[in-house]
PADREN-251579 format. One record per atom (N, C-alpha, C): residue number from 0; residue in three letters; atom name; x, y, z. Coordinates in pm, whole numbers. Each point is the difference from the previous one (the first is absolute). Layout:
GUVO num residu atome      x      y      z
GUVO NUM    ALA    CA      X      Y      Z
...
//
This chain:
GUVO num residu atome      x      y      z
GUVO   0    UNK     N    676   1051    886
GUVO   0    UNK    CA    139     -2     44
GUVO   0    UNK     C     16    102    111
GUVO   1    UNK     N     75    -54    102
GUVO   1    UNK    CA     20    158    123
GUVO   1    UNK     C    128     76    -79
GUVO   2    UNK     N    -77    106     38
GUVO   2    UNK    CA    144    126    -34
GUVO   2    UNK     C    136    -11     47
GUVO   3    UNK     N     78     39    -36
GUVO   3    UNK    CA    136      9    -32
GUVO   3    UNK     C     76    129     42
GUVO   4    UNK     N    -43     44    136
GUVO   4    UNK    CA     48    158     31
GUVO   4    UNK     C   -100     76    -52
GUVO   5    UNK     N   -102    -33     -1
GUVO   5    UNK    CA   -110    112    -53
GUVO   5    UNK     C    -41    -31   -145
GUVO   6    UNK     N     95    -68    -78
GUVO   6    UNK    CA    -23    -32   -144
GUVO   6    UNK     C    -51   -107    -21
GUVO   7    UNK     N    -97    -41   -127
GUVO   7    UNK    CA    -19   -140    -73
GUVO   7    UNK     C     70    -45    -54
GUVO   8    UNK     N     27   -173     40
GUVO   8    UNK    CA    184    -25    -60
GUVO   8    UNK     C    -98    -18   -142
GUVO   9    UNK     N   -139    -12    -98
GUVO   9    UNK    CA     -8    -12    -97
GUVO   9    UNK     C     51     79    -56
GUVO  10    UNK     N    -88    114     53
GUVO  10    UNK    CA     -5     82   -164
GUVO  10    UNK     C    108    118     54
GUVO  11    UNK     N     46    -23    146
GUVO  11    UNK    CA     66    109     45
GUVO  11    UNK     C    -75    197     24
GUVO  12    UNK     N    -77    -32     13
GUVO  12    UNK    CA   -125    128     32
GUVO  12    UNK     C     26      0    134
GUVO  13    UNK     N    -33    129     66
GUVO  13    UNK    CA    -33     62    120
GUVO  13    UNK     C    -74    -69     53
GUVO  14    UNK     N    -40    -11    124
GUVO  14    UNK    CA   -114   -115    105
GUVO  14    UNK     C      5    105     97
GUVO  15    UNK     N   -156     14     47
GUVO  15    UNK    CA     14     92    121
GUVO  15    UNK     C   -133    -72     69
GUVO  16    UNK     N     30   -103    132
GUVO  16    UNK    CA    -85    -68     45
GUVO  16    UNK     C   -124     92     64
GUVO  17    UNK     N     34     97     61
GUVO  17    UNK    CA    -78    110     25
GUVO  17    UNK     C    -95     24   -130
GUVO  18    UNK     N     -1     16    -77
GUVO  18    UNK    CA    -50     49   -136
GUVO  18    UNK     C   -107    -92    -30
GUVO  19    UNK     N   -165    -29     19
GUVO  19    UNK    CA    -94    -64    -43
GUVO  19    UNK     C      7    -37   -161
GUVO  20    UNK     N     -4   -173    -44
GUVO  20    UNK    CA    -55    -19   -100
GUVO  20    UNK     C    -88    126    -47
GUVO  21    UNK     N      6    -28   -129
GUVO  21    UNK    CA    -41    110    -76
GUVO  21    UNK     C   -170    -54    -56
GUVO  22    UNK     N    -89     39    -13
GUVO  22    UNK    CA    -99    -29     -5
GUVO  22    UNK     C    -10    -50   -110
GUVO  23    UNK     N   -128   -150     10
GUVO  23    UNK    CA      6    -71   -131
GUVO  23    UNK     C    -71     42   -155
GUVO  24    UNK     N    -94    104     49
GUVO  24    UNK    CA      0    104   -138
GUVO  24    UNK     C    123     94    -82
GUVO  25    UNK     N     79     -1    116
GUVO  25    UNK    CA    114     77    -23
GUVO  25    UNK     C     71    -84   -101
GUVO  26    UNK     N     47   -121     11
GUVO  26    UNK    CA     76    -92      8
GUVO  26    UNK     C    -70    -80   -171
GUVO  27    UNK     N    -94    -23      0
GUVO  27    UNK    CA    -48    -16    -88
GUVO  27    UNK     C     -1     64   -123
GUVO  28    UNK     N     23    151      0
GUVO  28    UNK    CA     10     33   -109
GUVO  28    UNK     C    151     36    -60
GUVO  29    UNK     N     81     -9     96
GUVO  29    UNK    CA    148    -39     -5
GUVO  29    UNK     C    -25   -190    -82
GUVO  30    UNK     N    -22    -29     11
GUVO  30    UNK    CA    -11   -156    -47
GUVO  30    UNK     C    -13    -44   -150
GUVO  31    UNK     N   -151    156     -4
GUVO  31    UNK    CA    -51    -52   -190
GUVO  31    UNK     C   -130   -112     91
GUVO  32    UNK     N    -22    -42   -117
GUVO  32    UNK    CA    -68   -123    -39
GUVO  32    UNK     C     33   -109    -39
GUVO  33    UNK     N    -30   -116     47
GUVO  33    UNK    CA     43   -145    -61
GUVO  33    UNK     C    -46    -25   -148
GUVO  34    UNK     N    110    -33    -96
GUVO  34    UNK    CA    -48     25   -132
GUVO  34    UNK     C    -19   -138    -56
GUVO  35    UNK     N    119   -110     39
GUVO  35    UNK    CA    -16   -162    -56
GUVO  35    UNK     C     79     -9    160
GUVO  36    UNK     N    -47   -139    -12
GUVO  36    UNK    CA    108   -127     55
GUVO  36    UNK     C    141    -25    -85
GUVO  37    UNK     N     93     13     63
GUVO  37    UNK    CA    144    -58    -93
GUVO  37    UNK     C    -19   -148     14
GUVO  38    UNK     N     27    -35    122
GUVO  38    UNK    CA      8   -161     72
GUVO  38    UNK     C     76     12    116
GUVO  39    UNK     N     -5   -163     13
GUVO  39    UNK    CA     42      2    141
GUVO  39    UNK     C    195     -2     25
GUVO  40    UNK     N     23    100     87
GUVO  40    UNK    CA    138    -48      8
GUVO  40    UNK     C     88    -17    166
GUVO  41    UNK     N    143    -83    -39
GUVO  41    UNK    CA     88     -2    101
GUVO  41    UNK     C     97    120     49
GUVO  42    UNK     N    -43     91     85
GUVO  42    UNK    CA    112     68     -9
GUVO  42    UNK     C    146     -7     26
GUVO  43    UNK     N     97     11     -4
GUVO  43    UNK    CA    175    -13     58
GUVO  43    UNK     C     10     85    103
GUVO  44    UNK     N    -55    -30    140
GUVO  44    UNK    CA    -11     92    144
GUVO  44    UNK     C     12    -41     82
GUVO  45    UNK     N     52     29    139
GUVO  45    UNK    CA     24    -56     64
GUVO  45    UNK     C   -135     49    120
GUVO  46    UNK     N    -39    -66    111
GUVO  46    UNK    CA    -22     69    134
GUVO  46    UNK     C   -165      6    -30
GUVO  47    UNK     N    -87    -32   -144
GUVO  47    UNK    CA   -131     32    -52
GUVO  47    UNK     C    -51    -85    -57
GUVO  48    UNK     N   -122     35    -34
GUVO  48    UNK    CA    -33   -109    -49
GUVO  48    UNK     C     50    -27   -161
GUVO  49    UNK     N    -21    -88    -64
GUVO  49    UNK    CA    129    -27   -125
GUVO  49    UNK     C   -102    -27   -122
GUVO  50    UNK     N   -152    -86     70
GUVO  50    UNK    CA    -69    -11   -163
GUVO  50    UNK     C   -133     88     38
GUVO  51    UNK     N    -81     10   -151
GUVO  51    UNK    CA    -72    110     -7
GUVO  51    UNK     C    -54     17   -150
GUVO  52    UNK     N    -53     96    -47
GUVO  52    UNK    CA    -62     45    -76
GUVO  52    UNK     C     43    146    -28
GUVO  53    UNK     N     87     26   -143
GUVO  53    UNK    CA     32    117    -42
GUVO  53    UNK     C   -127     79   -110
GUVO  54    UNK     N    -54    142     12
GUVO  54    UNK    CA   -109      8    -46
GUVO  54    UNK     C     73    166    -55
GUVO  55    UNK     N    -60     36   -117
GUVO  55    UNK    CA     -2     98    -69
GUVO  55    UNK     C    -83    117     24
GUVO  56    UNK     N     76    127     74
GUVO  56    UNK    CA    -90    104     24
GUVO  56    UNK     C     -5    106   -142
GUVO  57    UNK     N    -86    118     64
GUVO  57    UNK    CA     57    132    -89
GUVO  57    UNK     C     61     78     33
GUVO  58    UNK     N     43    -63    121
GUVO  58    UNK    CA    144     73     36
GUVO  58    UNK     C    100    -78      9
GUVO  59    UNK     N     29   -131     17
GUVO  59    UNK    CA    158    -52    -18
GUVO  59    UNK     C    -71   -202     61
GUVO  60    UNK     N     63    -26     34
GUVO  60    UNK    CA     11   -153     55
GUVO  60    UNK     C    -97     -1    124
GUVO  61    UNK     N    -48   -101     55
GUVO  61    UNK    CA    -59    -24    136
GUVO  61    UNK     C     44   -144     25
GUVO  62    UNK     N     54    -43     85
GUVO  62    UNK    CA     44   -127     67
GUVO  62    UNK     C    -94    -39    139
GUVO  63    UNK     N   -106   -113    -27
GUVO  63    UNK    CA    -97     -9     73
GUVO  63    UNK     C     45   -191     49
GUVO  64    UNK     N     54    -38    117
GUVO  64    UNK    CA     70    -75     70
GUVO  64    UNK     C   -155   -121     20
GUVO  65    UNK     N     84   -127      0
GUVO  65    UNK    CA   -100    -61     -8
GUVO  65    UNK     C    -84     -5    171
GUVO  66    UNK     N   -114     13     35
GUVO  66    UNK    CA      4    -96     97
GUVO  66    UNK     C     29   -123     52
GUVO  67    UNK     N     60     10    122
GUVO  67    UNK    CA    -21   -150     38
GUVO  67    UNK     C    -63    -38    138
GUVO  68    UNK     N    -90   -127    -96
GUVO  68    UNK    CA    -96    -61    108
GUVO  68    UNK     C    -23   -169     71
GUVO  69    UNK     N      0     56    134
GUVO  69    UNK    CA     23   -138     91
GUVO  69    UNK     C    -84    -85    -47
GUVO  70    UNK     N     -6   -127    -57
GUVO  70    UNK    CA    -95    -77    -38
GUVO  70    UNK     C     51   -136     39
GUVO  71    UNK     N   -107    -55    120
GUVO  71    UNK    CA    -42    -96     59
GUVO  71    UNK     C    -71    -89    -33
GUVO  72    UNK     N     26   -110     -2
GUVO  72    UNK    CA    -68   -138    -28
GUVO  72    UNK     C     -2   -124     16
GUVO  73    UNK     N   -113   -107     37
GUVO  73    UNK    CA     23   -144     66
GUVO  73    UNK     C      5    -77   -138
GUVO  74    UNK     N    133    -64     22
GUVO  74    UNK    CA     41   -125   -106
GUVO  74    UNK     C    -44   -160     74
GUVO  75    UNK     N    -59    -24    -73
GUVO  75    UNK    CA    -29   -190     67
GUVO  75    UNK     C     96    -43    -23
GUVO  76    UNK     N     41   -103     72
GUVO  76    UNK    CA    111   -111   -100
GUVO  76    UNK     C    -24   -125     99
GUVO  77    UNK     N     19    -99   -114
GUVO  77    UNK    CA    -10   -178     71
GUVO  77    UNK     C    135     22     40
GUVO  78    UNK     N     23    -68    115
GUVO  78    UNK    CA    108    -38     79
GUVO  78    UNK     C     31   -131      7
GUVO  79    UNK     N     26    -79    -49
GUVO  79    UNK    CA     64   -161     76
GUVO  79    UNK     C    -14    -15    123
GUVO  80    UNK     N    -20    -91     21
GUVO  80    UNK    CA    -34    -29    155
GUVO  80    UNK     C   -116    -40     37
GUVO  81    UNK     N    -21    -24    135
GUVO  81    UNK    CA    -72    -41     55
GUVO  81    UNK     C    -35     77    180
GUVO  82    UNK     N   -164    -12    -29
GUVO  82    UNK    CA    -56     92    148
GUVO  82    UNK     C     71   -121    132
GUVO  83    UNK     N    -13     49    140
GUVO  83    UNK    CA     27    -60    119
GUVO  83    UNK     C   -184   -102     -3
GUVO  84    UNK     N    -85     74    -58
GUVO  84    UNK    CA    -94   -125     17
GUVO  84    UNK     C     -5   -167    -73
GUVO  85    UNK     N     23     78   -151
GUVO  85    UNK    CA     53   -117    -83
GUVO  85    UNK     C    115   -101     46
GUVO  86    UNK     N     77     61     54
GUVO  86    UNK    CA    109    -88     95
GUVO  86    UNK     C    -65    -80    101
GUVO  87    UNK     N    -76     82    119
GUVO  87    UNK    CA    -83    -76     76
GUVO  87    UNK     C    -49   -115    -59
GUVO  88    UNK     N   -100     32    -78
GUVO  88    UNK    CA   -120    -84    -67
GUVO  88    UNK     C     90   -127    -89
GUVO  89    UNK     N    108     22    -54
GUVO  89    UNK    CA     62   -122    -58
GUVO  89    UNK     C     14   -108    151
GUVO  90    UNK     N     77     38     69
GUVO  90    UNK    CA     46    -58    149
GUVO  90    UNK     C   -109    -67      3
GUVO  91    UNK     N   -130     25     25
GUVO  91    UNK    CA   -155    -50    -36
GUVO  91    UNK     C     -9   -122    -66
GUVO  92    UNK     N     26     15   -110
GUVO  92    UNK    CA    -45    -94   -128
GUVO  92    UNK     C    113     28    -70
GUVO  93    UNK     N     53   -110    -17
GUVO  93    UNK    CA    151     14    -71
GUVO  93    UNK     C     13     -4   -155
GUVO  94    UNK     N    -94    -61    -52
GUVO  94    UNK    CA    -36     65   -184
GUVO  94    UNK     C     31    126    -30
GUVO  95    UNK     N    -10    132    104
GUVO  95    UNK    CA    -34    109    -14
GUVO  95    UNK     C    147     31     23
GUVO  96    UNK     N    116    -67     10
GUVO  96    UNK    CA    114     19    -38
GUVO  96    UNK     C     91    -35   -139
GUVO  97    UNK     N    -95    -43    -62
GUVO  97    UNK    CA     46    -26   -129
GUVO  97    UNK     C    -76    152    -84
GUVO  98    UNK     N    -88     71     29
GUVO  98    UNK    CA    -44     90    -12
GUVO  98    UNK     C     56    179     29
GUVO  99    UNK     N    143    -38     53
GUVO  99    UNK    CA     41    177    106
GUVO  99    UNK     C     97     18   -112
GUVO 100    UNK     N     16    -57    -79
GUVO 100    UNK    CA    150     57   -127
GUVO 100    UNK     C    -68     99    -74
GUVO 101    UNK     N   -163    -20    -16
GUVO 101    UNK    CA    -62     62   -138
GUVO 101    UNK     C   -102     80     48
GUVO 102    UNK     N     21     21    135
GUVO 102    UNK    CA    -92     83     71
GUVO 102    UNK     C     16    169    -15
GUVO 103    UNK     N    -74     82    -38
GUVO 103    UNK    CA     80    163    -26
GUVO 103    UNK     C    -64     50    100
GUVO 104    UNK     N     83    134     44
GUVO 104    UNK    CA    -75     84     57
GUVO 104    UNK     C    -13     96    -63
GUVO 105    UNK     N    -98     72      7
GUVO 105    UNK    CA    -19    174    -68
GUVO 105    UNK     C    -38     39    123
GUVO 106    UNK     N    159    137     -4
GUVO 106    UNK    CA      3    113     39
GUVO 106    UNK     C      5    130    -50
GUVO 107    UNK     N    -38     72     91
GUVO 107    UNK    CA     -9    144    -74
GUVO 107    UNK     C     84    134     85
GUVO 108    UNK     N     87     60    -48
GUVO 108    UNK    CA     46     74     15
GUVO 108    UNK     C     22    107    -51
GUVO 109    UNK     N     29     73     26
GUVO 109    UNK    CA     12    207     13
GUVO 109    UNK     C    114     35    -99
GUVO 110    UNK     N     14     42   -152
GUVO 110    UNK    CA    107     48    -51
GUVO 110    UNK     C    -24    146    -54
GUVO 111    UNK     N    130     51     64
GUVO 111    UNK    CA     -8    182    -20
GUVO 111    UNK     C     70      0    -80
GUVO 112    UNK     N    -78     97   -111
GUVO 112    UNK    CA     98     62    -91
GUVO 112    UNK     C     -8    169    -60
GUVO 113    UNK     N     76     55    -78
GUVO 113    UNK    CA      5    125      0
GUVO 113    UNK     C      6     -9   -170
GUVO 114    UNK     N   -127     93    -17
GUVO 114    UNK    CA    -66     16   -182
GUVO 114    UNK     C     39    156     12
GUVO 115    UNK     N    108      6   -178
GUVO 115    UNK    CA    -49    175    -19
GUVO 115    UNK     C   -131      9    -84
GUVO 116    UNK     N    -58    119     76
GUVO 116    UNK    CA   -115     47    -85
GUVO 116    UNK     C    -10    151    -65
GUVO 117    UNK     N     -6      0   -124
GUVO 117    UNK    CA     67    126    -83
GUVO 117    UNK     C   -116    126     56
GUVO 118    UNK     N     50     64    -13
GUVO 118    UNK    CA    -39    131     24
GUVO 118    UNK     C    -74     85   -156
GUVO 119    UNK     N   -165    -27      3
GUVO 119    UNK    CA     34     33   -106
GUVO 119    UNK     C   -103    118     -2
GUVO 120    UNK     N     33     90   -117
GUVO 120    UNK    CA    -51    143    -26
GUVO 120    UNK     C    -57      0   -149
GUVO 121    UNK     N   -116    125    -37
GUVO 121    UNK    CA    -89    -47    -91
GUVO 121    UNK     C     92    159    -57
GUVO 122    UNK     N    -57    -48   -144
GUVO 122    UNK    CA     18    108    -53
GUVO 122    UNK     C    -38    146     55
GUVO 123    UNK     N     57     93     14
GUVO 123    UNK    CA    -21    162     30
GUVO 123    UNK     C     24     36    143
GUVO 124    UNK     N     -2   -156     74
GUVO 124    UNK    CA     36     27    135
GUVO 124    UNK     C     69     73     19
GUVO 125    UNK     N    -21     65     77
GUVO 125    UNK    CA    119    157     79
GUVO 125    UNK     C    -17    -46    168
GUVO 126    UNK     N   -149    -26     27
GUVO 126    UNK    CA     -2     52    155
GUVO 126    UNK     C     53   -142     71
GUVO 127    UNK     N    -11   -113    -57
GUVO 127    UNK    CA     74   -115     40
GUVO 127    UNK     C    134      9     22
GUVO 128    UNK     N     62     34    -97
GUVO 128    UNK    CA    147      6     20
GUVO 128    UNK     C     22     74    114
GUVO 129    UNK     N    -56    131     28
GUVO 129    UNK    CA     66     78     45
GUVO 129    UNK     C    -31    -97    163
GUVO 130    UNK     N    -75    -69     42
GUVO 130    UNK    CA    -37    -64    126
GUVO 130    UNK     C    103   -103    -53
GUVO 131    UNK     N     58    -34    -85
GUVO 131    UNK    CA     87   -122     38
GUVO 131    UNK     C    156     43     25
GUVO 132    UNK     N      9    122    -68
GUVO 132    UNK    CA     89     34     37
GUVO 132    UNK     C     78     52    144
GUVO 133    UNK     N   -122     34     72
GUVO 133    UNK    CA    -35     51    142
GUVO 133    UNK     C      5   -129     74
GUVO 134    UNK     N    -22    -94    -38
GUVO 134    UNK    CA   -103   -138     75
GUVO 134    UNK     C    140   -117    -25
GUVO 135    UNK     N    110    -15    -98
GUVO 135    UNK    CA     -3   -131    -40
GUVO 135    UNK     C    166     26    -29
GUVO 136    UNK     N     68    -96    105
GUVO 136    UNK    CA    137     21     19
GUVO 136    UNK     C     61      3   -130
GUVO 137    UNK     N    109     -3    -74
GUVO 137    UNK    CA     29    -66   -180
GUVO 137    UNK     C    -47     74    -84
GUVO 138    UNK     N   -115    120     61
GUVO 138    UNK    CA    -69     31   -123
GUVO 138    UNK     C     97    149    -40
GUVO 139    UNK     N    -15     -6   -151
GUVO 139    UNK    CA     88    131     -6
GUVO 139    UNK     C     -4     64   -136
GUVO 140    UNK     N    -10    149    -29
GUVO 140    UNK    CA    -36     59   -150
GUVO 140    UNK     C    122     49    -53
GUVO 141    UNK     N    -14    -18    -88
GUVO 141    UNK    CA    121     74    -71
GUVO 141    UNK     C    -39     94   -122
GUVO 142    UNK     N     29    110      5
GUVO 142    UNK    CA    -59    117    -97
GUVO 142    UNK     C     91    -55   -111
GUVO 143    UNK     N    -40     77   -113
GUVO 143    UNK    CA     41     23   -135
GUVO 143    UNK     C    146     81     24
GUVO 144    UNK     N      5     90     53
GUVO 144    UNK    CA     53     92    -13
GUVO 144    UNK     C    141    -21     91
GUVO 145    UNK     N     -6    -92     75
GUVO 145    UNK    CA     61    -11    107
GUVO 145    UNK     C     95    -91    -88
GUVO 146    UNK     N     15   -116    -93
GUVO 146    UNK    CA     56    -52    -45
GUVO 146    UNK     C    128     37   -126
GUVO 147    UNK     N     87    -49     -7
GUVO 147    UNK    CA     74     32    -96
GUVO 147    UNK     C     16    -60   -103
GUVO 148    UNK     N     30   -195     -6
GUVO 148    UNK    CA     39    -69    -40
GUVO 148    UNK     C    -92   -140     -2
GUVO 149    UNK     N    -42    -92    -70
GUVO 149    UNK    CA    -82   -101     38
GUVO 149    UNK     C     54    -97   -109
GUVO 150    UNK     N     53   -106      8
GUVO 150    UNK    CA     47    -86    -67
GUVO 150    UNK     C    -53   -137     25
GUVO 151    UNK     N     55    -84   -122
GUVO 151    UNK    CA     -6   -172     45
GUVO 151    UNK     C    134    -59    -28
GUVO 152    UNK     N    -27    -87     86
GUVO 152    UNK    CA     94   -115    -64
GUVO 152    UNK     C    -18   -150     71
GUVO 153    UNK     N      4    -14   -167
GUVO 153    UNK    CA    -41   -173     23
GUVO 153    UNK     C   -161     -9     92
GUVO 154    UNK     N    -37    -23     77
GUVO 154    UNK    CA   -130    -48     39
GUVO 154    UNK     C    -41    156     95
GUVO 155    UNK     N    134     45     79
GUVO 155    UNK    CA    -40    112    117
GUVO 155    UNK     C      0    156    -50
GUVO 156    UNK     N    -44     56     62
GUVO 156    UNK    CA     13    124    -81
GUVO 156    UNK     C     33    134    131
GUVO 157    UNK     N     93     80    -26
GUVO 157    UNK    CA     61     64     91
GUVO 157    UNK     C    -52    160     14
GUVO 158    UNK     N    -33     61     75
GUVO 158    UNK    CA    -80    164     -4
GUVO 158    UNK     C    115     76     77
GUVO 159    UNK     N     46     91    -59
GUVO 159    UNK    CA    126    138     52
GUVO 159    UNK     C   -108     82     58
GUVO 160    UNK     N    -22     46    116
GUVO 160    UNK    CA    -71    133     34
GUVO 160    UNK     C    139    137     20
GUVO 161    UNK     N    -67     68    -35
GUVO 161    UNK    CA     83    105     59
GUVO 161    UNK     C     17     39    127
GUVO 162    UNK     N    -54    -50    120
GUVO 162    UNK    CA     11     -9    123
GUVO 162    UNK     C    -34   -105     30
GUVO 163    UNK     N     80    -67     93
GUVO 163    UNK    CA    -39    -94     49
GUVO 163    UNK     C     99   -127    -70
GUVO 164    UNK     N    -18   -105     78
GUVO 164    UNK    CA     82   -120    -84
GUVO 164    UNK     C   -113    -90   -130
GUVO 165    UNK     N    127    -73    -52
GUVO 165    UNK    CA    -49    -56   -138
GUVO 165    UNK     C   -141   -136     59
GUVO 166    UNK     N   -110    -10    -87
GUVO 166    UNK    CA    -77   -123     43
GUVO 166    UNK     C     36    -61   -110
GUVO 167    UNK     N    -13   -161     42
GUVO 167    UNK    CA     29    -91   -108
GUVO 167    UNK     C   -169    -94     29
GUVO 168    UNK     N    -54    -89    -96
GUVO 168    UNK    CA    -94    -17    -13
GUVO 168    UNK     C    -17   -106   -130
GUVO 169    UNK     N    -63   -154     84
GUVO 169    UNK    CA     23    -98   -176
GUVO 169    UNK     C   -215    -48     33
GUVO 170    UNK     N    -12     21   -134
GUVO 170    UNK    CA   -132   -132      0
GUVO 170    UNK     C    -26   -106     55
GUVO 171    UNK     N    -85    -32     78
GUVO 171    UNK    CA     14    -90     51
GUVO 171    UNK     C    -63   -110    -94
GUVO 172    UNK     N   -121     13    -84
GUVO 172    UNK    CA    -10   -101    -95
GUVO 172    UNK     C     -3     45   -163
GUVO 173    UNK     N      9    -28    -47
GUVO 173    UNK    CA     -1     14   -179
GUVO 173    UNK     C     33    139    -21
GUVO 174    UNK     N    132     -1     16
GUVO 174    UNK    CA     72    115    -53
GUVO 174    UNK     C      3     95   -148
GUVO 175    UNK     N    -56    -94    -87
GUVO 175    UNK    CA     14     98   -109
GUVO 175    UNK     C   -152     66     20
GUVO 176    UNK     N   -109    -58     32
GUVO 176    UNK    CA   -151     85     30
GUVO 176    UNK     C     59    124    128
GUVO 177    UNK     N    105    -36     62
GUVO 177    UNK    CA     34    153    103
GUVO 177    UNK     C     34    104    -83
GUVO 178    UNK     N    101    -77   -132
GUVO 178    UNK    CA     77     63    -29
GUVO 178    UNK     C    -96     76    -98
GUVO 179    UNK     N    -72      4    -29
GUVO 179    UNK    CA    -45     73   -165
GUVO 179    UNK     C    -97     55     99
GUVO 180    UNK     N    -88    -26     96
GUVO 180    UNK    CA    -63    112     74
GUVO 180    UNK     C     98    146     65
GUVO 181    UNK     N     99    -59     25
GUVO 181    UNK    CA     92     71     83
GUVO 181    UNK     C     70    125   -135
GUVO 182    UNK     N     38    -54    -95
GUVO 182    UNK    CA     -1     83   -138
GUVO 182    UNK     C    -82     95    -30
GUVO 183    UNK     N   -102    -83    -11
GUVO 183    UNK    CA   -108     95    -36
GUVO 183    UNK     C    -74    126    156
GUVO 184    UNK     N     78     -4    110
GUVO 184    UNK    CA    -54     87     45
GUVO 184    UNK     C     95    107     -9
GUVO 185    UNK     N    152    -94      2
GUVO 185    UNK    CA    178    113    -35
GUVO 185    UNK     C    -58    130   -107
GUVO 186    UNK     N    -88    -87   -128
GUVO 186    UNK    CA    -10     68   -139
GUVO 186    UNK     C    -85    137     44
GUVO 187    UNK     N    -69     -8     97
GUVO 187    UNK    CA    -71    152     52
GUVO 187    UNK     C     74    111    -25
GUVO 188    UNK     N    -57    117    -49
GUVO 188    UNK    CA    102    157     20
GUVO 188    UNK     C     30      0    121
GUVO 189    UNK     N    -66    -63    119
GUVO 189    UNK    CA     39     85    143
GUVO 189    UNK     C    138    -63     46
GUVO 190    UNK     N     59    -96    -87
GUVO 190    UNK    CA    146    -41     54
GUVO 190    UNK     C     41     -9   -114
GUVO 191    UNK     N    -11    138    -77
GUVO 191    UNK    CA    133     45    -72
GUVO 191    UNK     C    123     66     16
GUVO 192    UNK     N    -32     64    131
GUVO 192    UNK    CA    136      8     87
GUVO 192    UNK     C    110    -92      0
GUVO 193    UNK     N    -71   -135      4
GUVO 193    UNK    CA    115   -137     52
GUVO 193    UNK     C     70    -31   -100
GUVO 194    UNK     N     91    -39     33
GUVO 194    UNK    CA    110    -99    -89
GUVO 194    UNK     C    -44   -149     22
GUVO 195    UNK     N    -31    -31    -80
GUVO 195    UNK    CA    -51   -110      4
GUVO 195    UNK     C     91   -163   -110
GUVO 196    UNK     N     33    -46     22
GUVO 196    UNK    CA    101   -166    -66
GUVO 196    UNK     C    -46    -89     73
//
């Protein structure tokens, strides 16, 4: 996101473009380690990317954005019709006009399309994240500590930080397997801070 008068409209923190990224050893141990996969989710955002993969650190959340990739490919397809030779060649021999109704052509043409491809991280990873976080627009951590509030309702589930604005966030497939992973990482001591419903 570009700054906002010097600020991040996320989380609302200081930005000082002058100020070098912080080195990815640095950064890494701010992170923790990747502990499980939650699953994959949609975030409620505007301006970013929206699906992705939410993953469990030992320090708080990691939101790892899906890629997306240009993928190109030739589709055949019979066409109806008839070539300018087959036309000729009937003019020729006129049998060969009882023949141009059932005549196909196969052509081949060029269809682009755009695949997400998940971003994915192995258990204990630290030094990955910290390059995706550096590397990969969408991508974004959220500490333990930083949070106040983390709720559900009905399918989406809503996170209060104490700085910064609220994220909202639903499963994108089989919600109750999000949901009992997503429990079971809440049930940790390190977010006994939170209020959690």
């Amino acid at each position: 996101m570009q700054p906002q008068g010097g600020i991040c409209p996320g989380c609302y923190q200081l930005l000082d473009a002058d100020v070098p990224d912080p080195a990815p050893e640095m950064l890494a141990e701010d992170l923790g380690v990747v502990e499980s996969r939650i699953g994959e989710v949609r975030m409620g955002r505007t301006r970013m990317p929206l699906t992705g993969v939410l993953y469990a650190t030992s320090r708080g959340l990691f939101f790892a954005p899906h890629d997306v990739e240009r993928v190109v490919r030739v589709v055949g397809e019979s066409v109806a019709g008839h070539s300018v030779l087959w036309w000729c060649a009937s003019l020729m021999w006129s049998p060969l006009t009882l023949l141009l109704p059932f005549v196909k052509i196969r052509r081949e043409r060029q269809v682009e399309s755009y695949v997400d491809r998940p971003q994915v991280l192995e258990v204990g990873d630290s030094h990955r994240m910290s390059q995706l976080l550096l590397q990969s627009p969408g991508c974004f951590f959220l500490p333990h500590q930083s949070v106040r509030l983390i709720c559900r309702r009905r399918r989406k589930w809503l996170v209060e930080r104490s700085l910064g604005g609220n994220l909202r966030f639903g499963a994108v497939s089989d919600s109750d397997d999000f949901r009992q992973r997503m429990q079971l990482e809440l049930s940790k001591d390190r977010w006994s801070g939170v209020i959690l419903s």
